[in-house]
N, CA, C and O of each residue as an XYZ file, in Angstrom:
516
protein
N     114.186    117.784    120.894
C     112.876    117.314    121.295
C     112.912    115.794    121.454
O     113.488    115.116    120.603
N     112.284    115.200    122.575
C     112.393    113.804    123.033
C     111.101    113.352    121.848
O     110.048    113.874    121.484
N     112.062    111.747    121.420
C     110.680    110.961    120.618
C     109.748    110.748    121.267
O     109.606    111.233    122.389
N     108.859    109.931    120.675
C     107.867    109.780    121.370
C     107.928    107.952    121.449
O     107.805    107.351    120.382
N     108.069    107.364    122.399
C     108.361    105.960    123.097
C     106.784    104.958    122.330
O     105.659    104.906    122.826
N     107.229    104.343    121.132
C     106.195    104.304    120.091
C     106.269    102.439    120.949
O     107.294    102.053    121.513
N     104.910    101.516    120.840
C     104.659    100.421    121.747
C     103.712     99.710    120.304
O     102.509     99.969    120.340
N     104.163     98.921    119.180
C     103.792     98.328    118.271
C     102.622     96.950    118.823
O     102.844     95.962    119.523
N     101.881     97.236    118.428
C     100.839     95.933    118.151
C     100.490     95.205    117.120
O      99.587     95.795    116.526
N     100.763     94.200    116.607
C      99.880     93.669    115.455
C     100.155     91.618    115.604
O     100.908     90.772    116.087
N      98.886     91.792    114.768
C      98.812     90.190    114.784
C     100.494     89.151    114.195
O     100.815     88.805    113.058
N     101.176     88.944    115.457
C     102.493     88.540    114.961
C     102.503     87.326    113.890
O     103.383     87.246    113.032
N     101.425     86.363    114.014
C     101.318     85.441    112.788
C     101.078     85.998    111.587
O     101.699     85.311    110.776
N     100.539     86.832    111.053
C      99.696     87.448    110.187
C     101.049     88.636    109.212
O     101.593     88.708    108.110
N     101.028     89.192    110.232
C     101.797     90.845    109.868
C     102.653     91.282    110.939
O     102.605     92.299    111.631
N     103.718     89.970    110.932
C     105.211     90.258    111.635
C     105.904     91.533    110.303
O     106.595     92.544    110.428
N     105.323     90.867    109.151
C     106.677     91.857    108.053
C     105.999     93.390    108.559
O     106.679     94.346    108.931
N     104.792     93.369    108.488
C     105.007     94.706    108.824
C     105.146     95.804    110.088
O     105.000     97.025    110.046
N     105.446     95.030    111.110
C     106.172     95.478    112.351
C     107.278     95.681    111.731
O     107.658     96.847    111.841
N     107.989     94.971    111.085
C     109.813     95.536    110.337
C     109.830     96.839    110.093
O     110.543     97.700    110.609
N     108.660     96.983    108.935
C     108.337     98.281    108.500
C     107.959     99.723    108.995
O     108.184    100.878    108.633
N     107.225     99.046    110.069
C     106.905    100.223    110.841
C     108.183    100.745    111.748
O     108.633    101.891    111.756
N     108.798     99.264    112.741
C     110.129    100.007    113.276
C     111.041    100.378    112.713
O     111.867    100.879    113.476
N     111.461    100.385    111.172
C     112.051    100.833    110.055
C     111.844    102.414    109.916
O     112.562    103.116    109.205
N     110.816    102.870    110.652
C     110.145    104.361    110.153
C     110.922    104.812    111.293
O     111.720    105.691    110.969
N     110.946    104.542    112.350
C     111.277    104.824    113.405
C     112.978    105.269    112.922
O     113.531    106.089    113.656
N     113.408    104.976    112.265
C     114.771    105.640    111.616
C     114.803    106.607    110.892
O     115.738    107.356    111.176
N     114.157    106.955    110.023
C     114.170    107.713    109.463
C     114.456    109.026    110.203
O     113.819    109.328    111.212
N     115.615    109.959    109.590
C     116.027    111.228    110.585
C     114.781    112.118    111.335
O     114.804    112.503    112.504
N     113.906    112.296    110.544
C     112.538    113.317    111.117
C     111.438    112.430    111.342
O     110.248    112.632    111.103
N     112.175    111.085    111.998
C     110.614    110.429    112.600
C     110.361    110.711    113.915
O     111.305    110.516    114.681
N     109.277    111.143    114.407
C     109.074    111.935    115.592
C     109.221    110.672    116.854
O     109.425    111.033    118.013
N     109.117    109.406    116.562
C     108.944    108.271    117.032
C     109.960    107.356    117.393
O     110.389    107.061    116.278
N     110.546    106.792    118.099
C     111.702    105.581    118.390
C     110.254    104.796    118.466
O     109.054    105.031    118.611
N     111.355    103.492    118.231
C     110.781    102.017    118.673
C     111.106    101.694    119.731
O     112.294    101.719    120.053
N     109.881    101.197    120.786
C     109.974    100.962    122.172
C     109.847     99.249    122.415
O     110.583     98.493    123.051
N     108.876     99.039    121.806
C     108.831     97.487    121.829
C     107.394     96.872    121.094
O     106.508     97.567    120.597
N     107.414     95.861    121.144
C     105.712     95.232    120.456
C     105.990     93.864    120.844
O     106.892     93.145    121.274
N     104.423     93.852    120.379
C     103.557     92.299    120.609
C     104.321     91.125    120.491
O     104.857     91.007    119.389
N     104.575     90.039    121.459
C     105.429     89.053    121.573
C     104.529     87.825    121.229
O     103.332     87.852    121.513
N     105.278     86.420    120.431
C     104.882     85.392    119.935
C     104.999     84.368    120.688
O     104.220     83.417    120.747
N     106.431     84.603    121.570
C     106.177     83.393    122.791
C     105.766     83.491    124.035
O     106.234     84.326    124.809
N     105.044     82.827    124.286
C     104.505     82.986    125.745
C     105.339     83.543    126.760
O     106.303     82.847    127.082
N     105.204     84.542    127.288
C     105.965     85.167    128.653
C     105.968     84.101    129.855
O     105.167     83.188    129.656
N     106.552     84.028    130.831
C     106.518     83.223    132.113
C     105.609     83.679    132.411
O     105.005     84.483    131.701
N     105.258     83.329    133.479
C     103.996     83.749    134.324
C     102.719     84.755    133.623
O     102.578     84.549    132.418
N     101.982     85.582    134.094
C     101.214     86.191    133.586
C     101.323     87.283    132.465
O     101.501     88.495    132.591
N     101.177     86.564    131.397
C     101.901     87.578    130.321
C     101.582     88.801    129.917
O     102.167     89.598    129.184
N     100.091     88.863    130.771
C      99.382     90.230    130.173
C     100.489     91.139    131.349
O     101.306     91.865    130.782
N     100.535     91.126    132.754
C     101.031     92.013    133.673
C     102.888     91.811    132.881
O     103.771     92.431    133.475
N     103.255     91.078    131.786
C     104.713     91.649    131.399
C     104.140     92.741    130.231
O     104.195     93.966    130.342
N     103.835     92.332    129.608
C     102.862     93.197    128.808
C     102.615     94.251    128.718
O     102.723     94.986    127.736
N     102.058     94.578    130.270
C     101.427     95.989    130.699
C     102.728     96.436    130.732
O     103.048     97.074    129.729
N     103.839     96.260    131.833
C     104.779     96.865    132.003
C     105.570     97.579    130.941
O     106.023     98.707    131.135
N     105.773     96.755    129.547
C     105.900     97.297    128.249
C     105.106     98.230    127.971
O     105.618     99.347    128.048
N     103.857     98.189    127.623
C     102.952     99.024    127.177
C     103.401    100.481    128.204
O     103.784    101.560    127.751
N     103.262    100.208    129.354
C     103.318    101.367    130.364
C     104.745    102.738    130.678
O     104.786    103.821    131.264
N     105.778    101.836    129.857
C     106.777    102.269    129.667
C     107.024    102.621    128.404
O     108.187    102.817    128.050
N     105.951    102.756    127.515
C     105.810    103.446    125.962
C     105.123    104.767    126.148
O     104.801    104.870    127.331
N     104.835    105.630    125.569
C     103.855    106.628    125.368
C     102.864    106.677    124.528
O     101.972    107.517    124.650
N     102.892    105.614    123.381
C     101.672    105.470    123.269
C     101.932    104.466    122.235
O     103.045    104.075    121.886
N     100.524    103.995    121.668
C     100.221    102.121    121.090
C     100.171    102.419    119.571
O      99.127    103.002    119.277
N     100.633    102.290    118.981
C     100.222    102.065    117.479
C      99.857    100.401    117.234
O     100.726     99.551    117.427
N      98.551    100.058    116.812
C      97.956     99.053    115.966
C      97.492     98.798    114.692
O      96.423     99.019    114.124
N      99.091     98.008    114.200
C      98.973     97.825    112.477
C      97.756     96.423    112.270
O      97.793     95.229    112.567
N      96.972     97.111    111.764
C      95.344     96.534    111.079
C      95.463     95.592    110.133
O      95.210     95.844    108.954
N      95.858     94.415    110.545
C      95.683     93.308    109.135
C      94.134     92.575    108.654
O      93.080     92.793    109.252
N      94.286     91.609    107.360
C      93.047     91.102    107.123
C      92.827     89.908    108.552
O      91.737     89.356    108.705
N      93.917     89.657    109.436
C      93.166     88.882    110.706
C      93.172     89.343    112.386
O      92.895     88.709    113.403
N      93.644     90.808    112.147
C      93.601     91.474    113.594
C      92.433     91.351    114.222
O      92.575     91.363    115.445
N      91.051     91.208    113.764
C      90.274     90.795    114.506
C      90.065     89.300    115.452
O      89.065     88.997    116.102
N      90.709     88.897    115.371
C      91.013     87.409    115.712
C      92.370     87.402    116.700
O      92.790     86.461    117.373
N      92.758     88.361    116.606
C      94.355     88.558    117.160
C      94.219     88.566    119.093
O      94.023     89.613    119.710
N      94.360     87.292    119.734
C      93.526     87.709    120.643
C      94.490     88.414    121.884
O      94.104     88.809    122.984
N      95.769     88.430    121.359
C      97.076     89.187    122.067
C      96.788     90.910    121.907
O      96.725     91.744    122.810
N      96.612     91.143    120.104
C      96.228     92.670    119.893
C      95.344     93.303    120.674
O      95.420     94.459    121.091
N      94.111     92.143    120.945
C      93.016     92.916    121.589
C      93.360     93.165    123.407
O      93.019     94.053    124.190
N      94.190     91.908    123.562
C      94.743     92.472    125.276
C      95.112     93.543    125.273
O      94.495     94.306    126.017
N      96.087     94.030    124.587
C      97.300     95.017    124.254
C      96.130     96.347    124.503
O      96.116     97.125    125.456
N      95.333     96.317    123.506
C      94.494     97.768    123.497
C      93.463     97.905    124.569
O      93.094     98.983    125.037
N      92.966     96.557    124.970
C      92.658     97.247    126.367
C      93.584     97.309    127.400
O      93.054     97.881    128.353
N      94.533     97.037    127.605
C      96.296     97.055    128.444
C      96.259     98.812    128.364
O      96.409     99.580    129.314
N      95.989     99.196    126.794
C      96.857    100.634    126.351
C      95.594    101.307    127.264
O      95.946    102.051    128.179
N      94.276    101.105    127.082
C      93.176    101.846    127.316
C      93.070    102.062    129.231
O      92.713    103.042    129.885
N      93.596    100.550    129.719
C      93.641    100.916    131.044
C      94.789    101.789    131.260
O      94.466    102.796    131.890
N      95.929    101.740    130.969
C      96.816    102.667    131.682
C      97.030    103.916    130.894
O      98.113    104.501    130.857
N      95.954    104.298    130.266
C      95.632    105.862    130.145
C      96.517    105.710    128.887
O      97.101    106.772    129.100
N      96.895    105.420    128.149
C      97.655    105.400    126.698
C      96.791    105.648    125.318
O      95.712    105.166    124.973
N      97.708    106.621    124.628
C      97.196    107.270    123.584
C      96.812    105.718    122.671
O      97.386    104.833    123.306
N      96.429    105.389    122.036
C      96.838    104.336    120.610
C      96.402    104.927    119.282
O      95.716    105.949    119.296
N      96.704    104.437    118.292
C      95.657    104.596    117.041
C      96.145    103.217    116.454
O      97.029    102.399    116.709
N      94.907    103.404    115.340
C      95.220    102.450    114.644
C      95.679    102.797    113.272
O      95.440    103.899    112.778
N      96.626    101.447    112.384
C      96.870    101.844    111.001
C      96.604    100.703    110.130
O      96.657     99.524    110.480
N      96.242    101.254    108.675
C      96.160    100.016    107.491
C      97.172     99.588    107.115
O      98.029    100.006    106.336
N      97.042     98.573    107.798
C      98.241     97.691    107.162
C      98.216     96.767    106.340
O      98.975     95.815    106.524
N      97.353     96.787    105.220
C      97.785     96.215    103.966
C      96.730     96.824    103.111
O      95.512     96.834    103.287
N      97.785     97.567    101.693
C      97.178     98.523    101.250
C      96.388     97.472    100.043
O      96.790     96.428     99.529
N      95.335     98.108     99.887
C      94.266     97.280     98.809
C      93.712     96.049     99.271
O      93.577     95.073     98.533
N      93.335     96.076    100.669
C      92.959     94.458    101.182
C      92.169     95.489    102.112
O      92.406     96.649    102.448
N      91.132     94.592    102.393
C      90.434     94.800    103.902
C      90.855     94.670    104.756
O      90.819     93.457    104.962
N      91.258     95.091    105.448
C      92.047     94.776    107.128
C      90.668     95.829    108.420
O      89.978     96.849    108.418
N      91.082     94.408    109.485
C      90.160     94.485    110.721
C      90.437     95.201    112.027
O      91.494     94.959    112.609
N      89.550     96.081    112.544
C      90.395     96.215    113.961
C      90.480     95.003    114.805
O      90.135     93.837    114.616
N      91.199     95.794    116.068
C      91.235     94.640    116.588
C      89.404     94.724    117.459
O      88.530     95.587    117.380
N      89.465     93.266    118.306
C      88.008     92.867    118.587
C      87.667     93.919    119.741
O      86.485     94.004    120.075
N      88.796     94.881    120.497
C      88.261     95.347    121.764
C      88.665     96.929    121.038
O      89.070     97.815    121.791
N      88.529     97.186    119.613
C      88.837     98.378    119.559
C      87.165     99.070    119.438
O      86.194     98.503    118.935
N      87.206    100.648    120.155
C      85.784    100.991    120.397
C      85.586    101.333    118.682
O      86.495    101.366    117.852
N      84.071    101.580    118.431
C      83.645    101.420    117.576
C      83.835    103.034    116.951
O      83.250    103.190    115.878
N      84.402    103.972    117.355
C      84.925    104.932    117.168
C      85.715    105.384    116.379
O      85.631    106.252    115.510
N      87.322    104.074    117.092
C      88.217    104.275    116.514
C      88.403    103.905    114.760
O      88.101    102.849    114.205
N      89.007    105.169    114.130
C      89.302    105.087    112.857
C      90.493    104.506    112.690
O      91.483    104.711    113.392
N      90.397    103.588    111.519
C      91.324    103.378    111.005
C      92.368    103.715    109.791
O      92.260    103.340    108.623
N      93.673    104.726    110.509
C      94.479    105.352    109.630
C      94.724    105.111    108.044
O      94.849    103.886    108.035
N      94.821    105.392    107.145
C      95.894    105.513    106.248
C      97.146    105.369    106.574
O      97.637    106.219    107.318
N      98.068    104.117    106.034
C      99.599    104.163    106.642
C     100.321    104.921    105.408
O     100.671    104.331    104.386
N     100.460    106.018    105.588
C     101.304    107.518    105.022
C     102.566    107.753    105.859
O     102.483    107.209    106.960
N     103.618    108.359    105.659
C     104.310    109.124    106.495
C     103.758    110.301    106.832
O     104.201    110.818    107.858
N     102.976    110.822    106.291
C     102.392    112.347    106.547
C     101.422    111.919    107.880
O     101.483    112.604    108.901
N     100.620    110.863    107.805
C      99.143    110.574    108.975
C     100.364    109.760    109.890
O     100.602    110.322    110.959
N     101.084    108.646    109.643
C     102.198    108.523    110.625
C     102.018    109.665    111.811
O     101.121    109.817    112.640
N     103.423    110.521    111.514
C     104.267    111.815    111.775
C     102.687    112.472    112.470
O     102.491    112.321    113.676
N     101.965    112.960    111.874
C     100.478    113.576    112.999
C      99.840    112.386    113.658
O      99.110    112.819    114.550
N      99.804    111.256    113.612
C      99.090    110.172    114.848
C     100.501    110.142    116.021
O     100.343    110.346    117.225
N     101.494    109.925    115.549
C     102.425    109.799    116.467
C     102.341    111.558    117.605
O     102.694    112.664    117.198
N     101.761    111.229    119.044
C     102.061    112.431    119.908
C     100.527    113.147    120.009
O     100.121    114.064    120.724
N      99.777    112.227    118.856
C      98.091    112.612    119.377
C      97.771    113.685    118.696
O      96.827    114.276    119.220
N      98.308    114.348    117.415
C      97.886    115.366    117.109
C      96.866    114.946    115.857
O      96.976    115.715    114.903
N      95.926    113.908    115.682
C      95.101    113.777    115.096
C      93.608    113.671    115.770
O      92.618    113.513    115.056
């Protein structure tokens, strides 16, 4: 069975360590998920959102790790409307356990924010939540 082409978001000042962590899962033998790519710190050439998209578009879907300053993250919030225009699954996750953490500013008021488990992992990864 093909992984599923996993496209990391999170506030890179804030909660770079836990992008490690998350593409760290992505190893594990029964992770349903590879690491495809995530949120960049240096400015792209030219229009960084259209390099961006092209990443995003060549993932299958967005995971957004939720820190105490993702609301402010103003790259995260491109990213999820990037994921939302080109038809991409996302969710979001807590990423720091016992702290408040924010969505990002363009996430709909809908979206829940995960528990970071391997069990809610493994079912957000492929949309089966």
């Amino acid at each position: 069975m093909a992984k599923t082409r996993l496209f990391i978001s999170f506030d890179y000042d804030n909660d770079s360590d836990l992008r490690i962590l998350l593409a760290g899962q992505a190893l594990h033998p029964d992770s349903p998920f590879e690491f495809a790519d995530a949120s960049v710190k240096e400015p792209l050439a030219g229009n960084w959102k259209d390099k961006v998209r092209g990443r995003i578009r060549r993932s299958d879907q967005l995971a957004v790790i939720c820190g105490q300053f993702t609301h402010r993250a103003a790259g995260v919030a491109a990213e999820v409307e990037i994921a939302r225009d080109e038809s991409k699954p996302y969710f979001l996750l807590w990423g720091r356990n016992g702290k408040q953490v924010y969505k990002p500013a363009t996430a709909l008021p809908t979206d829940i924010i995960y528990g970071w488990t391997w069990p809610n992992l493994k079912a957000l990864v492929g949309g089966s939540r």
